[in-house]
C-alpha positions as CSV (number, residue, x, y, z in Angstrom):
1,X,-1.0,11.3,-6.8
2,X,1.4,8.6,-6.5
3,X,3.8,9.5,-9.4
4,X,3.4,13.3,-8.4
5,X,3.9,12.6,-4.9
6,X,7.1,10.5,-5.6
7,X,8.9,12.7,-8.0
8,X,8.1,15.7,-6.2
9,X,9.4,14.7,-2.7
10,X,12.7,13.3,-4.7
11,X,13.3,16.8,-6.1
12,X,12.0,19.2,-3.2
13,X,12.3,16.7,0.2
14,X,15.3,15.1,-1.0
15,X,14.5,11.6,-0.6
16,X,15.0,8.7,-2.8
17,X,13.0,6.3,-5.0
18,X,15.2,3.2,-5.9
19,X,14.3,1.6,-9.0
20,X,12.8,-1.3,-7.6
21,X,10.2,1.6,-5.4
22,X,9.7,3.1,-9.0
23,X,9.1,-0.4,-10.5
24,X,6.5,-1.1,-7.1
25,X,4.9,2.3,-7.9
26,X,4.3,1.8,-11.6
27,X,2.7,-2.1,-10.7
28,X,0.7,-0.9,-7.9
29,X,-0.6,1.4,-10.5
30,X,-1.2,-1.2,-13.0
31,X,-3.0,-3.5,-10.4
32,X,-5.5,-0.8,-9.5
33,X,-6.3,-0.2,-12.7
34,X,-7.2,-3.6,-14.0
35,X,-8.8,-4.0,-10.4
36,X,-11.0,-0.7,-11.3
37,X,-11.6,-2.0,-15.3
38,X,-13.3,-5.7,-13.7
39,X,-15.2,-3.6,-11.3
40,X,-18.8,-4.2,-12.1
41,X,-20.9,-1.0,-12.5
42,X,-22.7,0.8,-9.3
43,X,-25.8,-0.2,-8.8
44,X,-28.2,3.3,-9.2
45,X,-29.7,4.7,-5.7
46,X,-31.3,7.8,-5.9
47,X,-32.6,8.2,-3.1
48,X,-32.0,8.4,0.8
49,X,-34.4,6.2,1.7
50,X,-32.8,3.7,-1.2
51,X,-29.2,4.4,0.5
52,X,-30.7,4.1,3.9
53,X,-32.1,0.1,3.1
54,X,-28.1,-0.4,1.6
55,X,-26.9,0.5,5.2
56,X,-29.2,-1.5,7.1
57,X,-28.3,-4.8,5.4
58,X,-27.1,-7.2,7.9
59,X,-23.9,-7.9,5.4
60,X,-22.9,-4.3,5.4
61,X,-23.5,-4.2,8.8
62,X,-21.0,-7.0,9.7
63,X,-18.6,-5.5,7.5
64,X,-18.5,-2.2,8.9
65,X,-18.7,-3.6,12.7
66,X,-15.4,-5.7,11.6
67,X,-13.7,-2.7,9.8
68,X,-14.5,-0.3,12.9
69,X,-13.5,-3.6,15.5
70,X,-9.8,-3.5,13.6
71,X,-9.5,0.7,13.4
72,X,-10.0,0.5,17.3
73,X,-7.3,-2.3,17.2
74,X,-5.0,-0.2,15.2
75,X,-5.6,2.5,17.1
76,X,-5.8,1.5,21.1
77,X,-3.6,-1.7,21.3
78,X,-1.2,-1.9,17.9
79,X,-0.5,2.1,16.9
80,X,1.1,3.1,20.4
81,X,3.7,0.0,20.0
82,X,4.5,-0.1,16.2
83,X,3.4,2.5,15.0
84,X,6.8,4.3,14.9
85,X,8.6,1.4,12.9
86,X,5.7,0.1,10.6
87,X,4.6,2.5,7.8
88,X,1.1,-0.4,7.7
89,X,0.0,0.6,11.2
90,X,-0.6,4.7,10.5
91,X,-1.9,3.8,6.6
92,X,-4.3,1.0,7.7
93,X,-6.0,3.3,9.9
94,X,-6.6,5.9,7.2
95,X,-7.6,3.2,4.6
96,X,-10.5,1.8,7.0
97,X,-11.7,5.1,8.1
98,X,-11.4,6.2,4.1
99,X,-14.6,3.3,3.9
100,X,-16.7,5.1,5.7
101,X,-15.8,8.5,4.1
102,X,-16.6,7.4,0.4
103,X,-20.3,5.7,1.3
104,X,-20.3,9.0,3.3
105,X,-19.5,11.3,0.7
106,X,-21.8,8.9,-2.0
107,X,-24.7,9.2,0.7
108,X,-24.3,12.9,0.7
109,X,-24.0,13.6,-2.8
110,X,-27.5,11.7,-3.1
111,X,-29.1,14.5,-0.6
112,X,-27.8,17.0,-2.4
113,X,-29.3,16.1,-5.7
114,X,-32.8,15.7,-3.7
115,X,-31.9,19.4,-1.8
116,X,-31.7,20.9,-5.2
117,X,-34.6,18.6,-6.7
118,X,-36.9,20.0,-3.4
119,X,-37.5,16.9,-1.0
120,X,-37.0,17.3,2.7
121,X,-33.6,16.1,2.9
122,X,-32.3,18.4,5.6
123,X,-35.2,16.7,7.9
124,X,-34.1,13.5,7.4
125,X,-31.6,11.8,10.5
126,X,-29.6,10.0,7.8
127,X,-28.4,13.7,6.3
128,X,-26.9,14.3,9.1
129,X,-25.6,10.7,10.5
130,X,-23.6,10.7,7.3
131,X,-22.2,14.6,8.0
132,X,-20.9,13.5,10.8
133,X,-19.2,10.1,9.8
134,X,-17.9,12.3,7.0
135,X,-16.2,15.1,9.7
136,X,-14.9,12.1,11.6
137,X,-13.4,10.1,9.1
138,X,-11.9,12.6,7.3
139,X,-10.1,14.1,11.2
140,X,-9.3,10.5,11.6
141,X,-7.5,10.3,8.1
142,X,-6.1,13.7,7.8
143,X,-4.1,13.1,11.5
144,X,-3.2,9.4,11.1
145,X,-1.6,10.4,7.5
146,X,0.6,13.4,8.4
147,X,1.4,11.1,11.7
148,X,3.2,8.9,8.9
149,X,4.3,11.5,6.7
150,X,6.4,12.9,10.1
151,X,8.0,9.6,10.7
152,X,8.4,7.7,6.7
153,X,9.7,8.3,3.4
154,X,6.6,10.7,1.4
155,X,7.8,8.4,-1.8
156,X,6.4,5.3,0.3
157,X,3.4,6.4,2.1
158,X,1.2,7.6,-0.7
159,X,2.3,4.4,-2.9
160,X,1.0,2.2,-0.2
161,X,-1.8,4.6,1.5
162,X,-3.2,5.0,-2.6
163,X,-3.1,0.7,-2.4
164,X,-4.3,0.4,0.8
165,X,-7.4,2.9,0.4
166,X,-8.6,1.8,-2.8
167,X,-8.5,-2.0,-2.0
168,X,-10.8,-0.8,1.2
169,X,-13.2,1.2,-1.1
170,X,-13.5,-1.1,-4.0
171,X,-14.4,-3.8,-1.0
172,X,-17.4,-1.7,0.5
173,X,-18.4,-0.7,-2.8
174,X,-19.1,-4.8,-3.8
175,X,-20.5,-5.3,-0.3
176,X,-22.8,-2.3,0.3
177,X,-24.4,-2.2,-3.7
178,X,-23.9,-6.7,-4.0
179,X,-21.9,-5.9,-7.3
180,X,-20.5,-9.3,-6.3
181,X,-24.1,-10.6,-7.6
182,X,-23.4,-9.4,-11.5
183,X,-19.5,-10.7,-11.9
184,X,-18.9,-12.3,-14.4
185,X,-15.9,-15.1,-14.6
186,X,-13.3,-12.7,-16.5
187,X,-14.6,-10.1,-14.3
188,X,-13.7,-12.4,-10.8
189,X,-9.8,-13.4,-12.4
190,X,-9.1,-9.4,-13.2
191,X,-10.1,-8.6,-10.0
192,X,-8.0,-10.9,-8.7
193,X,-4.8,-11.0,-10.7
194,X,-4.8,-6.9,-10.0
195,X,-5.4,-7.6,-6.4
196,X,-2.2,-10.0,-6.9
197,X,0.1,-7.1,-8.9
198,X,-0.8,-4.3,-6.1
199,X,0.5,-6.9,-3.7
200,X,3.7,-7.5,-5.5
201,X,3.8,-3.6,-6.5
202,X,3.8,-3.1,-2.4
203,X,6.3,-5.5,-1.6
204,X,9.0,-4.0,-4.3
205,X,8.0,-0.6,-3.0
206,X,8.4,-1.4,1.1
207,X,11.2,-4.4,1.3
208,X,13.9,-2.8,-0.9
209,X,13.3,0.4,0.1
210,X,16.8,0.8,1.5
211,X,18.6,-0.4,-1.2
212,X,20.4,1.9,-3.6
213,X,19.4,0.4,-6.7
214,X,19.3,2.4,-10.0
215,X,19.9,1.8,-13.9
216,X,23.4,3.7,-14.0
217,X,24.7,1.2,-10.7
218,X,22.3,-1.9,-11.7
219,X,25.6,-3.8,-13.1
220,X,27.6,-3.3,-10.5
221,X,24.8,-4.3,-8.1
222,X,24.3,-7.4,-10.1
223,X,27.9,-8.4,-9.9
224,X,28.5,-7.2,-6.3
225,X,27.7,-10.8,-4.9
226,X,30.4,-13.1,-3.3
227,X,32.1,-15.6,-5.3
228,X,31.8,-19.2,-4.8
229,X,35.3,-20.5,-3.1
230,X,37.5,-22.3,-5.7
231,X,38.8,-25.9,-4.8
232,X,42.1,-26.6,-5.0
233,X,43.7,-29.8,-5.4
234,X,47.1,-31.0,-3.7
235,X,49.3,-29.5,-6.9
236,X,47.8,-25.8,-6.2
237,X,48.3,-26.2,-2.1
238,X,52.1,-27.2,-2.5
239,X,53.0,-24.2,-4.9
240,X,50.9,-20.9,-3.9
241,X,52.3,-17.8,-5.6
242,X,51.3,-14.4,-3.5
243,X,50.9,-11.5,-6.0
244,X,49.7,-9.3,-2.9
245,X,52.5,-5.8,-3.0
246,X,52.6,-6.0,1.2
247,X,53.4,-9.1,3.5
248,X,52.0,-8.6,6.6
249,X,55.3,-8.3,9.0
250,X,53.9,-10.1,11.8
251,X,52.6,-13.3,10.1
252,X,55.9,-15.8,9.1
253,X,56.2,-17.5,5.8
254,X,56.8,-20.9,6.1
255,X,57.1,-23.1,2.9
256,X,56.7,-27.2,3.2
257,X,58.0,-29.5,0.7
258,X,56.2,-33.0,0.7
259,X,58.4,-35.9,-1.1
């Protein structure tokens, strides 16, 4: 979706991905995968009642007390004052909430397989707790992302909005299943160093965005920096030849001869 979304709002929307954006997009993309390869395996729940004891840990339940404390943040105190100059604000929002979607949407693929299998899963509170999270994080999402693709570049939202939301969901994932537990070393230092390429991926993307930097102009771009100033000794000040066409009119020549 990232690639797609780039290419095709250059050639329908009209706007422009530099090559240092392109260069952000491809490490992003690089950074998620090796984060997704060191990823340790889900641990199997079948069940509701199995998916019901994840929720109730206390470590999931700080996690998701602190995720919801900084979605009310964004949302209340930070959204209404930035969120028209900083592409974070709208996308953070729509990552955090995207937390609670995927458990929602894992919990609710679990009651499907027992609907089909026969147990009583319509009976069950946790069928439709997780419905409604689902409805609510998905509004959430759905308004906060087209609020940002009204305002910023399409090229630059889903680049950061695909980082931002997979970071979040890889996070729960360790927290709510302890896939932390089984890590192994190599496991911890992919994790990080992709972690460490979507970061670098994001800042390409976002802090050059304005710059018109491609391979046909890259030489000119390279060269376009100031010169240092030349010094001159006292033989180069007493004899100064002007090569410019035009003298300005106003400005009098006056030529010193030191003995």
């Amino acid at each position: 979706s990232v690639l797609c979304s780039a290419i095709l709002s250059s050639y329908l929307l009209g706007e422009r991905l530099n090559l240092l954006g392109k260069l952000g997009c491809m490490l992003s993309l690089v950074g998620s995968t090796v984060m997704v390869i060191h990823a340790p395996e889900d641990e199997e729940v079948t069940t509701l009642d199995e998916m019901s004891s994840k929720l109730k840990e206390p470590g999931f339940l700080t996690y998701a007390a602190i995720l919801l404390a900084v979605c009310f943040l964004l949302i209340f105190y930070l959204a209404p004052r930035y969120g028209q100059s900083n592409i974070l604000i709208y996308l953070t929002i729509c990552s955090v909430i995207g937390a609670f979607s995927v458990s929602s949407v894992k919990g609710l693929g679990i009651a499907i397989k027992g609907f089909f299998a026969g147990q009583p899963v319509l009976q069950d509170p946790l069928t439709w707790i997780l419905v409604i999270t689902l409805v609510a994080s998905i509004t959430t999402q759905i308004n906060y992302l087209n609020k940002s693709l009204d305002i910023f570049n399409t090229s630059l939202v889903f680049p950061i909005y695909y980082v931002l939301f997979t970071t979040i969901v890889i996070a729960t994932s360790i927290i709510l299943f302890k896939e932390w537990v089984t890590m192994t070393v190599v496991d911890i230092i992919g994790t990080v160093c992709g972690f460490l390429t979507i970061i670098l991926g994001v800042f390409l993307l976002h802090a050059f965005k304005d710059m018109d930097v491609s391979l046909g102009n890259l030489p000119q771009v390279l060269q376009s920096g100031e010169q240092a100033p030349v010094t001159r000794d006292d033989k180069n000040i007493l004899i100064e030849v002007d090569n410019s066409s035009i003298a300005p009119e106003d400005k009098p020549k006056v030529f010193v001869i030191y003995t």
